[in-house]
N, C-alpha and C positions, 0 to 999 in steps of 0.2 A: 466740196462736192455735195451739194445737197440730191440732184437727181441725174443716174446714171443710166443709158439707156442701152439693151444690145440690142442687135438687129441678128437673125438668121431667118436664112434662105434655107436652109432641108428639112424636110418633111417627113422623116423616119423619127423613131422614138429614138435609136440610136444618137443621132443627132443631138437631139437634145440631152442626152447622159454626158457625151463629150462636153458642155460644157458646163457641167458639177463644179469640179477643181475650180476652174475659170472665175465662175461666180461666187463660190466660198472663196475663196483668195482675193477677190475685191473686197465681198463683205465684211471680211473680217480685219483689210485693210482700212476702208473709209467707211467707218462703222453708223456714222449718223449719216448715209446716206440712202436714200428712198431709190430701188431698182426695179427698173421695169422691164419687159422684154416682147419685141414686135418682130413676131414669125412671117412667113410668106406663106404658110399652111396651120395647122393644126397645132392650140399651144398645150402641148403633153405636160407643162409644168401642173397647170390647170386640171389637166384631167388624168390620164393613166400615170405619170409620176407624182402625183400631188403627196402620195404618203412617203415621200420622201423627204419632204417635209424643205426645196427648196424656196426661200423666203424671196421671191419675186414677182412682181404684179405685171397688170397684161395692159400695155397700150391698145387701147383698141381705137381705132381709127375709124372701123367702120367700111377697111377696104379688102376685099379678099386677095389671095394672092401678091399681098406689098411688095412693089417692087418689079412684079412680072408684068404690067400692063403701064405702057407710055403715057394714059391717061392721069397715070397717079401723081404724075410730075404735076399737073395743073391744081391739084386737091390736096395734096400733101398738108402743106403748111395752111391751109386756112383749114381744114378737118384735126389738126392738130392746136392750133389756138382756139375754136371753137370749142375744142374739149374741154383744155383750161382752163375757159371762161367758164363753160357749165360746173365744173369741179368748183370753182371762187365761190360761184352761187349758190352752189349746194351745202357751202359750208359756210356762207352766209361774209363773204370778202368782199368788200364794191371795191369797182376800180378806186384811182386814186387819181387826182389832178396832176400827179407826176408819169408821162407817158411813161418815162426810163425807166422807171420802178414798172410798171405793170409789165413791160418787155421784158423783164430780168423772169418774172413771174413765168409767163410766155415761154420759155424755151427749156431745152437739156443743157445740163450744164457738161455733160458728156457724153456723148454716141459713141457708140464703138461697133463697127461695123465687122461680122465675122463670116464674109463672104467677097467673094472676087470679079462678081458680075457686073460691069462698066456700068448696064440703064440701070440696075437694079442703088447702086451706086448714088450715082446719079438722082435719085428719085430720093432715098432715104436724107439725101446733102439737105433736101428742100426742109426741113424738118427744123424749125429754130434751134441754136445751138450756140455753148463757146466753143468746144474742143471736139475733133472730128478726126476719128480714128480710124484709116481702113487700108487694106493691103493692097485694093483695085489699082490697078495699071502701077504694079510698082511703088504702093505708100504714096501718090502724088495727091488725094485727096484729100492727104493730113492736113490738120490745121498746124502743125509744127513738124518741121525737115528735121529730119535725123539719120541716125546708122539703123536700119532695121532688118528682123530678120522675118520671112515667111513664115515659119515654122513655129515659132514659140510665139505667139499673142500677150503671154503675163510678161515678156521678158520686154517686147517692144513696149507695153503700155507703160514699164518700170523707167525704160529711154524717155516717153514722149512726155510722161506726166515729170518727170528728174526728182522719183520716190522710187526705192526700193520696195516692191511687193512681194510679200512673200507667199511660200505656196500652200494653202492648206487642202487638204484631200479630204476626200467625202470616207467618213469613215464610218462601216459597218455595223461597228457596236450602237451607234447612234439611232436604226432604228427600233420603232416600235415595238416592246416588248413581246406584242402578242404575234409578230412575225418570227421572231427567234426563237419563240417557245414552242408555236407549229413548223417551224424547220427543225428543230430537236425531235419534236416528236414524231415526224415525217420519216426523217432520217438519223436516229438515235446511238446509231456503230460508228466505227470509224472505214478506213480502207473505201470509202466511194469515191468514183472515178467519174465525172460528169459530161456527158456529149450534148450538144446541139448542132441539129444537121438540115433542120430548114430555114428556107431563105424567104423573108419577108416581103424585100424589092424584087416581083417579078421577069421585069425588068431585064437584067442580066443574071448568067448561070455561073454562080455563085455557089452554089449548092456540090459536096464532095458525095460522089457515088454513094450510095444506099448501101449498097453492099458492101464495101468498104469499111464502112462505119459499124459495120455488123463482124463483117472477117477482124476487124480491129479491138471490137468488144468481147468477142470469143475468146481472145488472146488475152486479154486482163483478166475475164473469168477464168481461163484457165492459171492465172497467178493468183486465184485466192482475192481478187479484186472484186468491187460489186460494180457493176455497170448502174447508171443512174440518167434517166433522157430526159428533157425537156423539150415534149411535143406538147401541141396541142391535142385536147381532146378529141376536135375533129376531125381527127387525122388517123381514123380507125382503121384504113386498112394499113398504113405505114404500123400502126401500132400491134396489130394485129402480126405483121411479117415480122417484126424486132422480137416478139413475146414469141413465135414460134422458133424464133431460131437461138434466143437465148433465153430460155425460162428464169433466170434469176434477175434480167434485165428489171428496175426499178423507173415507177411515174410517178414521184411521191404528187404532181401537183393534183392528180386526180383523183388524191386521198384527201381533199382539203375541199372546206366549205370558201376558204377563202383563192381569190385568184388575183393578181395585182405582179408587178413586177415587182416590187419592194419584196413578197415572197420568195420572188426567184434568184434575190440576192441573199438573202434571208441564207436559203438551199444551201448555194454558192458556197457558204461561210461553213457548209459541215464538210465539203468536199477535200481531198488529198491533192485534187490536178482535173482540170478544168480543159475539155480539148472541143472547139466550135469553129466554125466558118464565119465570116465576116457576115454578121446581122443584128438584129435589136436584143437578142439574147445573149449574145459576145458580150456586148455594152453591160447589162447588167450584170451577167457574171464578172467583170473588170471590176465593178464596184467593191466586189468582195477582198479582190488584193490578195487572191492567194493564186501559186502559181497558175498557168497557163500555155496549151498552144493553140494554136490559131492558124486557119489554113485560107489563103487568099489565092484568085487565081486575076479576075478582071480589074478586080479594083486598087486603090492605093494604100499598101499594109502601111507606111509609115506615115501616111495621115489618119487611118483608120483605126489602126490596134491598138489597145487599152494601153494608154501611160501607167504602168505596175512595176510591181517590183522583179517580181519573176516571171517572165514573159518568153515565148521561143516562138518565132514566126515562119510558118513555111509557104513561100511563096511562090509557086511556079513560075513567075514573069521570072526571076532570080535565079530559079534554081533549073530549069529547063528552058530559057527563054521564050516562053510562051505561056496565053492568060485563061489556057486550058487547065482547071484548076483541078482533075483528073488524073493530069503527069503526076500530079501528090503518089507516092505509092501507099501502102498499106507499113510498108517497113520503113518507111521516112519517119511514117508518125510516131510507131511503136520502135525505134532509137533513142528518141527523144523520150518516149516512157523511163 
């Protein structure tokens, strides 16, 4: 495998944390190979997770939203060898008298597709390639039939390529010294107990009562616990109401010059027990690998919630049949404390 390519389709920062594992567990299986990675939105590798320090490059195409517009079926593959070409050039390669050779040059020597959407599908296939990986319509898109499962992608890619790939985890001591050393200093004791309570995607109501979160926090403080949030700054009257009703309630990120999510895994790593709603800061708290619970109401917990090792999910579709994520009570969470 010289060049590996993924494809996603979501546009949350979450999104793209989910697939850490994924991609350190190819790289460190097919280690001389060049990876790149073509979003249908915004590529966070590049910009807000970039000190995370994962090692993949950005196909740029040149087409916004890949994948969402039926036009991109006709542009695909010539916006894709044209790039090639420019790349040869710039590194100074002339073609060769041998077409076949320059075609091998021309294409992915693997796609891997980590999304379900038939045009989108469809549109990425156009893209030169040997091996074509994707779970749309049932795994029929594969370049090779097999036994697969939806749910695991390392285990299918293990069936389709007939290599054993192992898993490696993005691990937190890895990063940047001067994140660990402002998470020590931020939060220097032990006993902190970490919340995040707002929701990023709009969208849907995602988001566990306010107050909840506050009658929940009161009850750790009262164990000698320290409450510890992860709001934004902007978010002065929410911060404002959490600080009136628990004065020992802690913001360490608005004691820092620095602000990045690598920080908020950083935090993560001083904390006892980590309790968030499904959003972009679940994700990086997951990074840390120390326990967790997690509370979901609309969305899909077992596609969504952090692969860790100590993990407790409480889901209303589950546990109340219904994706009113509210039915949570305030003593569901603190049992599980």
């Amino acid at each position: 495998m010289k060049k590996i390519l993924l494809y996603n389709s979501g546009g949350g920062l979450g999104d793209s944390i989910q697939l850490f594992n994924l991609i350190l567990s190819l790289q460190n299986h097919f280690k001389s190979a060049d990876f790149f990675y073509l979003g249908a939105h915004e590529n966070h590798f590049q910009g807000k997770l970039k000190e995370f320090n994962i090692n993949i490059k950005t196909l740029d195409l040149g087409l916004k939203y890949f994948g969402f517009r039926w036009w991109h079926f006709l542009v695909a593959k010539k916006r894709f060898i044209d790039l090639e070409a420019k790349k040869r050039k710039e590194k100074f390669v002339p073609k060769t008298k041998n077409k076949s050779i320059d075609q091998e040059l021309d294409k992915i020597d693997l796609i891997i597709d980590l999304q379900s959407k038939l045009r989108n599908t469809i549109i990425l296939n156009k893209i030169p390639h040997d091996h074509f990986y994707s779970s749309t319509y049932g795994f029929k898109f594969c370049t090779k039939k097999g036994e697969y499962s939806s749910e695991n992608h390392l285990e299918n890619l293990s069936n389709f390529l007939n290599t054993n790939i192992g898993i490696s985890k993005f691990n937190p001591s890895n990063l940047d010294e001067k994140y660990k050393s402002e998470a020590k200093r931020l939060l220097p004791d032990k006993n902190y107990i970490g919340f995040s309570l707002t929701q990023g995607n709009v969208y849907r109501e995602k988001s566990w009562s306010i107050d909840k979160f506050m009658d929940l926090a009161t009850k750790i403080d009262e164990k000698s616990k320290i409450p510890v949030f992860f709001v934004e700054k902007k978010e002065t009257e929410l911060i404002k109401k959490i600080k009136s009703k628990i004065p020992n309630a802690l913001f360490p990120e608005h004691h820092s010059n620095i602000s990045c999510p690598a920080l908020v895994t950083a935090l993560t790593s001083r904390l006892n027990l980590a309790i968030s709603i499904d959003n972009g800061v679940m994700h990086m708290m997951g990074l840390a690998n120390i326990p967790m619970i997690v509370l979901f109401g609309p969305t899909d917990s077992e596609k969504f919630a952090p692969k860790i090792n100590s993990i407790q999910v409480l889901d209303s579709k589950k546990i109340y049949k219904s994706k009113d994520i509210n039915r949570i009570t305030v003593l569901d969470v603190f049992r599980l404390i």
